[in-house]
C-alpha positions in Angstrom: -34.0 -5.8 -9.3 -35.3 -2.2 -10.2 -32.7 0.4 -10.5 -34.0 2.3 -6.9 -33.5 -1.1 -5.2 -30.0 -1.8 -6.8 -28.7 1.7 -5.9 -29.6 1.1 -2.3 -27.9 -2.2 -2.3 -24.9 -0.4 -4.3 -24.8 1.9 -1.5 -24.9 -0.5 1.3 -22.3 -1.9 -0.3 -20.1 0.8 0.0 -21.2 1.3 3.5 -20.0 -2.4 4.2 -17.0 -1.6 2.8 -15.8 2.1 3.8 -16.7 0.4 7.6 -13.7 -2.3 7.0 -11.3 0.0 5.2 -11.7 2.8 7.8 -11.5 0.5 11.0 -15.1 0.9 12.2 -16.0 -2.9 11.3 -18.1 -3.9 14.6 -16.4 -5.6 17.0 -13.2 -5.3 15.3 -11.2 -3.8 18.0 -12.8 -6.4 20.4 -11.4 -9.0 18.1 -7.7 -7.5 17.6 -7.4 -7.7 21.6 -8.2 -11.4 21.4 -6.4 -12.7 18.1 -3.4 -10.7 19.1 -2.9 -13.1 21.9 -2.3 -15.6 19.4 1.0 -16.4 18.9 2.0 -16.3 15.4 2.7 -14.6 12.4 1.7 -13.2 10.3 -1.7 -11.3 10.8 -4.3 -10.2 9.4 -4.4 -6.2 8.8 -7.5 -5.8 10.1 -8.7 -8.1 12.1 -5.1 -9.6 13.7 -6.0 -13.2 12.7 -3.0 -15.5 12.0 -2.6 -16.4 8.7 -0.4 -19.1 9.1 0.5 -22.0 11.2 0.0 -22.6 14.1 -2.7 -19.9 14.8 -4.4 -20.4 11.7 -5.0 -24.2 12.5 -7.2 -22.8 15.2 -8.9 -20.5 13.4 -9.5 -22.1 10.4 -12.7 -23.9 11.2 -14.2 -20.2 12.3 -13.9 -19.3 8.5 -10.4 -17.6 8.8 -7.4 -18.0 6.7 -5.9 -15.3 4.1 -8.0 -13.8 1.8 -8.3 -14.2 -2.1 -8.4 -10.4 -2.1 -4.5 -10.4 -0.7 -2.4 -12.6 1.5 -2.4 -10.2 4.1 -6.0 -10.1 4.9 -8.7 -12.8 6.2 -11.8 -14.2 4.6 -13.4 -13.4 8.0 -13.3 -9.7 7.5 -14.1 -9.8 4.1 -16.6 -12.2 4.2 -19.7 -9.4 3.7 -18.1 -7.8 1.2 -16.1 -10.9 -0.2 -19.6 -12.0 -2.8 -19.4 -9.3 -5.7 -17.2 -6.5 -6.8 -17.1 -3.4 -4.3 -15.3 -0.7 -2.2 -15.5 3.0 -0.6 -13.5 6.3 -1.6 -12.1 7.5 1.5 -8.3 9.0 2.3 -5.2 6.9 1.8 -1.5 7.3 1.6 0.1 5.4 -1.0 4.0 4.3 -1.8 5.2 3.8 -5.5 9.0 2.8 -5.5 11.0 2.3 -9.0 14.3 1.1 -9.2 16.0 3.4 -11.4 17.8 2.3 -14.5 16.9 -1.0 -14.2 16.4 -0.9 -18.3 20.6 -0.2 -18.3 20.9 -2.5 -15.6 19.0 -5.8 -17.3 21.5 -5.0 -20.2 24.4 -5.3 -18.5 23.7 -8.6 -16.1 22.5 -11.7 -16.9 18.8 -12.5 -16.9 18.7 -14.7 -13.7 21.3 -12.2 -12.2 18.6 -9.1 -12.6 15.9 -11.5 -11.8 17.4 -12.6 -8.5 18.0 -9.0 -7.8 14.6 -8.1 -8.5 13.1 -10.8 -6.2 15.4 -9.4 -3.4 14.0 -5.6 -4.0 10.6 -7.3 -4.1 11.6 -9.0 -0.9 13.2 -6.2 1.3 10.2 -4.2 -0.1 7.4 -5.9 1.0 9.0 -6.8 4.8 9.4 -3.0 5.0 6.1 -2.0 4.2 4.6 -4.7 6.4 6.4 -3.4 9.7 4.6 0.0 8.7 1.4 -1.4 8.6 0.7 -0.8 5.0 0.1 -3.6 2.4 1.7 -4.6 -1.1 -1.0 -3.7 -3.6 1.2 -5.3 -6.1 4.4 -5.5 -8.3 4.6 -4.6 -11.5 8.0 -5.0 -13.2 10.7 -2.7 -11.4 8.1 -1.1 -9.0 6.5 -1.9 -6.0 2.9 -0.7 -5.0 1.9 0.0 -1.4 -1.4 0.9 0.5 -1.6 2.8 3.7 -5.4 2.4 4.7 -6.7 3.9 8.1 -8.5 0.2 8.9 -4.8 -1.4 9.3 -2.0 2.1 9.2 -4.4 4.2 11.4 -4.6 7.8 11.8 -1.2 8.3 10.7 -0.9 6.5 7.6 0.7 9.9 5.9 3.6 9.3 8.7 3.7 5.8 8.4 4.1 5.1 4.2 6.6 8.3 4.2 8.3 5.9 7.6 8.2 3.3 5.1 9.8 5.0 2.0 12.9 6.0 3.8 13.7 2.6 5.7 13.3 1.1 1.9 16.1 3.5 0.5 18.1 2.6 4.1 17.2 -0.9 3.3 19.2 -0.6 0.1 22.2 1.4 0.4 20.3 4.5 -1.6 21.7 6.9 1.6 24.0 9.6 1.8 27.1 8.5 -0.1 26.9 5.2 -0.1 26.5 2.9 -3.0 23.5 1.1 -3.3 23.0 -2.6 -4.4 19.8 -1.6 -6.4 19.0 2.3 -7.2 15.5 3.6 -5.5 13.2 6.5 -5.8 10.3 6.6 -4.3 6.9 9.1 -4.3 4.5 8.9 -1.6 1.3 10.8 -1.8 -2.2 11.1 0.3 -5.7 11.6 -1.1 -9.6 10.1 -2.0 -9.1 6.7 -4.1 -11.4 4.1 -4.2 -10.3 0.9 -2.4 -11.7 -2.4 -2.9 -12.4 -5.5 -4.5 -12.1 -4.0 -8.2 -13.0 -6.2 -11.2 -14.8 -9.2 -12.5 -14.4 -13.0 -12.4 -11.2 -14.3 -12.4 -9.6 -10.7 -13.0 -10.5 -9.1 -10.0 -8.0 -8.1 -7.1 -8.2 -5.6 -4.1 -6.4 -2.6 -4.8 -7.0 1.3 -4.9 -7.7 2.9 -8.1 -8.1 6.9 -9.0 -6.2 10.1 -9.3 -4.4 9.7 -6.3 -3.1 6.4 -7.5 -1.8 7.9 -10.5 -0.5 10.6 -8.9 1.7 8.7 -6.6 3.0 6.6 -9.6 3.9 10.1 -11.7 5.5 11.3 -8.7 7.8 8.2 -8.2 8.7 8.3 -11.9 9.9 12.1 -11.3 12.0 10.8 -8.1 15.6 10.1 -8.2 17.8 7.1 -7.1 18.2 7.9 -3.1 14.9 10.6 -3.2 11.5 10.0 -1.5 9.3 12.4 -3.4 6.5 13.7 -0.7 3.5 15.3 -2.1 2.4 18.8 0.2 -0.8 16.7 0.7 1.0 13.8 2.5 4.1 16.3 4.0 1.0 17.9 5.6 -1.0 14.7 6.8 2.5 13.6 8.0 3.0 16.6 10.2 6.5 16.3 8.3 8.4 19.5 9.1 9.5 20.4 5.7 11.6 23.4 6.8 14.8 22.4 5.9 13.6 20.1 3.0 14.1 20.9 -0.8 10.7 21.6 -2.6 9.5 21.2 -5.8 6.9 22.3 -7.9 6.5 19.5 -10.8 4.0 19.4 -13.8 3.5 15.2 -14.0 2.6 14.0 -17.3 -1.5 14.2 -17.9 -2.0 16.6 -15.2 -3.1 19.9 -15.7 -2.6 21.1 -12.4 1.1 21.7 -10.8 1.8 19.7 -8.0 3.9 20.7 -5.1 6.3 18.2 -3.3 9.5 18.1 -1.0 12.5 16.0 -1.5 13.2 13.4 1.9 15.6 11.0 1.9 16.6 7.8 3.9 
């Protein structure tokens, strides 16, 4: 393939892709009135397919059924996109959330003690950011990574990962004077990454990659147990009124640019 020809398909590509991520996959509303009426759960991001029994039984001979790219999305919607590497910069909101001290904490538990409470934080975590409409990009550790893409958290997926973020601390105990079962912080942020199927082979997964990515992560590091730090980008996005919110101004570590935040809580 000359290199003109494999820069259109590259670009094609990225087409087929930004259409699925930003919601504008034909048909695709037509098919979320009619999958919805499925009953069961739970469903596709995108698409509203059933994922498991006894919708998917149905569906599975149409070429439905979760993903290899994440449990929470079909083959169906991925499957022009699904044959090589590939995604789309556009605008996202992402949620990093650490548990804080876990280090101190692992020392003084024992290991299936920690490990059981990790599971539950991965738990709670991933039931929260599914009733937002976001998706668990992944674990890692004592953090959880979640995606707010327009194709499944709409318009307002600023409001909806910030949403998300505070019914997490809620979720546990990190409020207002109470004591939680596992310390939180959290940073949420919105800007341009590039979303997709990212990798080769065996070691390829659909996630989000870029400086927004790493933002988000550097500004969930900088958060304290009980605090939701809210980037000005995402605050704004949000229509958060921010008025009677603390604000910060933080250098993160390998920025060179100062990046102003507020301070939310559950």
């Amino acid at each position: 393939m000359s290199d003109e020809h494999e820069h259109v398909h590259d670009a094609d590509q990225s087409e087929s892709w930004r259409r699925v991520l930003s919601g504008d996959l034909g048909q695709l509303k037509y098919f979320r009135a009619v999958l919805g009426k499925i009953p069961a759960g739970p469903r596709c991001k995108l698409c509203a397919a059933p994922l498991k029994p006894p919708g998917s039984v149905v569906l599975r001979p149409f070429g439905f059924g979760p993903s290899r790219l994440n449990r929470r999305l079909c083959r169906a919607c991925f499957r022009t996109v699904d044959k090589k590497p590939g995604g789309a910069e556009l605008e996202i909101s992402l949620l990093f959330a650490d548990v804080r001290g876990s280090t101190t904490l692992a020392e003084h538990i024992p290991a299936q003690e920690f490990s059981q409470l990790i599971s539950r934080f991965y738990g709670t975590a991933a039931r929260v950011v599914d009733k937002w409409d976001g998706i668990v990009d992944k674990f890692v550790g004592d953090e959880v990574v979640a995606l707010f893409v327009p194709g499944f958290s709409g318009e307002e997926h600023a409001a909806h990962a910030i949403d998300a973020a505070r019914e997490l601390l809620h979720e546990t105990g990190n409020t207002d004077g109470a004591e939680p079962w596992i310390p939180v912080g959290a940073g949420v942020h919105t800007g341009i990454a590039y979303v997709g199927r990212v990798g080769e082979g065996d070691a390829c997964d659909f996630t989000a990659v870029g400086d927004a990515v790493n933002t988000t992560a550097r500004l969930a590091s900088s958060a304290g147990a009980g605090e939701i730090l809210v980037s000005s980008s995402a605050a704004e996005a949000a229509g958060l009124d921010a008025s009677d919110l603390e604000t910060r101004t933080l250098e993160l570590r390998g920025r060179d640019e100062l990046v102003d935040a507020v301070v939310a809580t559950a």
